[in-house]
N, C-alpha and C positions, 0 to 999 in steps of 0.2 A: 504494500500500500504506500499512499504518498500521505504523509502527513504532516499538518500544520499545526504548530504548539505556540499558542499569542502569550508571549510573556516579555516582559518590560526587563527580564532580570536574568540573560543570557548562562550567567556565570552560577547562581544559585543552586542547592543542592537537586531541591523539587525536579529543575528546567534539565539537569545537567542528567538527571536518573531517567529521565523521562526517553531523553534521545540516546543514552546508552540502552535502555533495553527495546527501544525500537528499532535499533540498528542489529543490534544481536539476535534479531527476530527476522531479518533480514527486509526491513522495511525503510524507505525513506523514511529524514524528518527534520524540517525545517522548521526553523525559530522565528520567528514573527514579533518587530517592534509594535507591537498593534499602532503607537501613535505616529509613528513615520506610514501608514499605512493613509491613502483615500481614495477617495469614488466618486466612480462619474458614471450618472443614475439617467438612464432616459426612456425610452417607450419602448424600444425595439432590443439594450443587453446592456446589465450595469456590469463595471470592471471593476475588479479592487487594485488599485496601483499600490507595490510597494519598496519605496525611494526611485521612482520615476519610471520601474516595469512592471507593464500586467501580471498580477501572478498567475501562473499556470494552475492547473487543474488540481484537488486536492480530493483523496477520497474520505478522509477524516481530519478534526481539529479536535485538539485538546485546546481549550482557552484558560489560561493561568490570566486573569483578570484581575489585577491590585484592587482596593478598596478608594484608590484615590483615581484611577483609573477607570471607573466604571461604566460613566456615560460614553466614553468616547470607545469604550472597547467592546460593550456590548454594541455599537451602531457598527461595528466593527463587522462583527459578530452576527448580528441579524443581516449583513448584505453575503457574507459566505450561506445563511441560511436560504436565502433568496435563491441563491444558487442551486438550492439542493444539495448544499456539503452537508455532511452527517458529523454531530457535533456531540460531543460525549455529556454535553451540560449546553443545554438553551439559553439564548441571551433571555427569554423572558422568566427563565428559574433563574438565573442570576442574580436580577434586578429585584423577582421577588426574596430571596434569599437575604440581599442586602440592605435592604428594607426593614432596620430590626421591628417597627412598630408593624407593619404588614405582614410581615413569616408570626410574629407573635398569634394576630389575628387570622390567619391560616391555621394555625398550627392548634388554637385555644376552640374553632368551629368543627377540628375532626376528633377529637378529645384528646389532644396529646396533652401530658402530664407538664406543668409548665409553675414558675415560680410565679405568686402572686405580684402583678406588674401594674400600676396608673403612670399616665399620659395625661399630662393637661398645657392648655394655652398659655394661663397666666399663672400667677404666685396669690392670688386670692385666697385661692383654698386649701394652702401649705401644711396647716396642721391638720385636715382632714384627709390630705394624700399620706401623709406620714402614718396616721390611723389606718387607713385601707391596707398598709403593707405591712400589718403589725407592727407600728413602731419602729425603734433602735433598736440594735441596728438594721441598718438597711443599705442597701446598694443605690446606687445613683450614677446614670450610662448615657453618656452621651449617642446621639442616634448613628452615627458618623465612627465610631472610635472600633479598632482595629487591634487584636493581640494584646488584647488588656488594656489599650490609649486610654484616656477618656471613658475610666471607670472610675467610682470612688465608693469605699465603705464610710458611710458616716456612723461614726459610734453613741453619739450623742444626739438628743433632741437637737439643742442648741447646735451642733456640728452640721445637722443636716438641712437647717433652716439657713443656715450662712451660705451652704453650698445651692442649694435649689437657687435662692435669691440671687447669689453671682450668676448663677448661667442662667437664669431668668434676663437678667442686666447684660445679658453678651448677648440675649436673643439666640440662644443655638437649643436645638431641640433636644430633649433626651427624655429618659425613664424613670421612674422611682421603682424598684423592685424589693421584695422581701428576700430579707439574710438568711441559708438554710444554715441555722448553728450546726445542724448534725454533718453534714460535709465533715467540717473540721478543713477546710482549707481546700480541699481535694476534690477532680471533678472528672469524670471519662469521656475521652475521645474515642468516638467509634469510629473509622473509618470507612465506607461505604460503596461498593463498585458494583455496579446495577443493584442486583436485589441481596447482596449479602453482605454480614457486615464481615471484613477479612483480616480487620486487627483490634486489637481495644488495647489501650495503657491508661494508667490510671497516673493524672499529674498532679500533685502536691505542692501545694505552694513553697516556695522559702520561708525560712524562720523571719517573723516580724513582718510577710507578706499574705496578705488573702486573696490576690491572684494566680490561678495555678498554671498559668501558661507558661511553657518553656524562654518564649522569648522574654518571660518577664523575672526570670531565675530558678522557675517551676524544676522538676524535675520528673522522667517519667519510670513507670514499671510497668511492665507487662501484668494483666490481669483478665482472669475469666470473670465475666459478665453473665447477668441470670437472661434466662429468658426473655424476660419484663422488659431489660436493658434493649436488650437485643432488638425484639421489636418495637420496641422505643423509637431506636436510632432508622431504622428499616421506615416506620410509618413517617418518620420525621423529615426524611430525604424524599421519600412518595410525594407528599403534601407539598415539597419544594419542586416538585418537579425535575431533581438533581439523580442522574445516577453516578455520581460520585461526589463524592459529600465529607466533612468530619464534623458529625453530630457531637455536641456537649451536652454533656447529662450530669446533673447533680442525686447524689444516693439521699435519699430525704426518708423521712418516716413515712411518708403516704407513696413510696413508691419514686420509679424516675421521672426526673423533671429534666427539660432538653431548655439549656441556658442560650444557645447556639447553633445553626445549622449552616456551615462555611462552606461555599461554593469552589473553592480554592485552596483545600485542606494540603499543610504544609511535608512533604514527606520524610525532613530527615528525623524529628522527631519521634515517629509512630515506626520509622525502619529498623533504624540505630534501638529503640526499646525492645518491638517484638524481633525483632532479626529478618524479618518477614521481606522479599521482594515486591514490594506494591507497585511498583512503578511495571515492574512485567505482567501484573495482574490486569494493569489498566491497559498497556497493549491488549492483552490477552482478549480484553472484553472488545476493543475494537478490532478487534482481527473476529467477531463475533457476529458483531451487528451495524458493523458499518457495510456500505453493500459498494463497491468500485463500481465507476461505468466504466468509460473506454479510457485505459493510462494515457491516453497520448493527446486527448481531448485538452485543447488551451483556452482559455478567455482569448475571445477577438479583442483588440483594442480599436 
């Protein structure tokens, strides 16, 4: 097959696993700056130029989409769709994906297991949002933030009333969510490649940190996951439209709650834990279900 991997970040672990086991499968796979990438759309054949030639024919894309990069990569994205390229993740499960206030609301109408969450306009009703999430502590997410960015535990009434009222004052959207004490710090990434989930580690925050993300000093283990978990992660990537996905899930008393559902799940963390080849499972699945037409077919310019 010939294959297209839209990632901004050539060198990275993810982009670099990706086109080692696509080549060892004996497959093309070109790297794609999505934003050097554009298009010329008309009545009769849209082209996607990339750094001033038409690109040639692809029979699969993997999209590795930043979070800062997402309008311009999913329109990216929807014109290879146009085309009829087979895309292992939709530009429109992306966008819902990235959408924390929208996956939430997806995810809360099919019953998945989810952390008590308010949204609101203004700061009028501060201490009633505070109420609705049971109090302190409580989590506060900006809509926007990325590997932990623009998250905050407020431990205190008082702490969490300073913080809502600043980003109130900045005008930038975000969450009030409820704290699951029982975590204890810790939360599991499912990893997700059509309909199976093919790894789980369980990451832990650092000492003096309640973020358990690796990029934020987390640390991972391998660990078996129940049932519960399992199709947790499985209905949670359904719901996003994603077949490949790293669901987050918190171990709570009432069962699992999916904090997270990443379009763009990171590979060397969930590798390097279980030992697992993910990056050849994901060829694997496009060598599956992606369908080739004729190799040698190019975009007219």
């Amino acid at each position: 097959m010939n294959i297209a991997l839209l990632s901004r970040a050539p060198n990275c672990y993810s982009t670099r696993q990706l086109a080692v086991a696509a080549r060892n499968r004996g497959h093309e796979l070109t790297i794609i700056d999505y934003y050097q990438c554009y298009m010329r759309i008309n009545q009769e054949i849209s082209v996607i130029y990339y750094r001033g030639e038409p690109l040639p024919y692809f029979d699969a894309i993997i999209p590795r989409i930043g979070a800062n990069g997402s309008f311009y990569g999913c329109s990216v994205l929807r014109q290879f769709e146009a085309l009829n390229t087979y895309t292992i993740n939709s530009s429109i499960a992306i966008t819902r994906a990235r959408d924390k206030l929208r996956a939430l609301q997806l995810l809360s109408r099919k019953g998945v297991g989810l952390p008590t969450t308010v949204f609101a306009h203004s700061g009028h009703d501060i201490k009633d949002l505070i109420r609705m999430v049971g109090g302190t502590p409580l989590i506060i997410k900006l809509l926007e933030g990325t590997q932990g960015i623009g998250v905050v535990l407020a431990e205190t009434k008082k702490a969490a009333e300073s913080v809502i009222e600043a980003f109130y004052g900045l005008k930038v959207d975000f969450l009030l969510q409820e704290y699951i004490k029982e975590a204890e710090g810790a939360d599991l990434r499912c990893f997700v490649v059509g309909n199976k989930v093919v790894a789980a580690m369980k990451r832990q925050a650092a000492p003096g940190e309640f973020r358990a993300n690796i990029h934020r000093g987390g640390y991972g283990q391998e660990v078996k996951i129940t049932k519960a978990e399992r199709d947790t992660a499985l209905l949670a990537a359904k719901v996003m439209g994603l077949k490949l996905a790293g669901v987050d899930i918190l171990r709570s008393s009432r069962g699992p709650l999916v904090m997270e559902v990443n379009s763009s799940p990171g590979l060397q963390g969930i590798e390097t834990t279980t030992r697992k080849d993910i990056a050849m499972l994901i060829i694997q699945y496009l060598e599956e279900h992606a369908h080739p037409l004729n190799p040698h077919q190019k975009f007219e310019g």
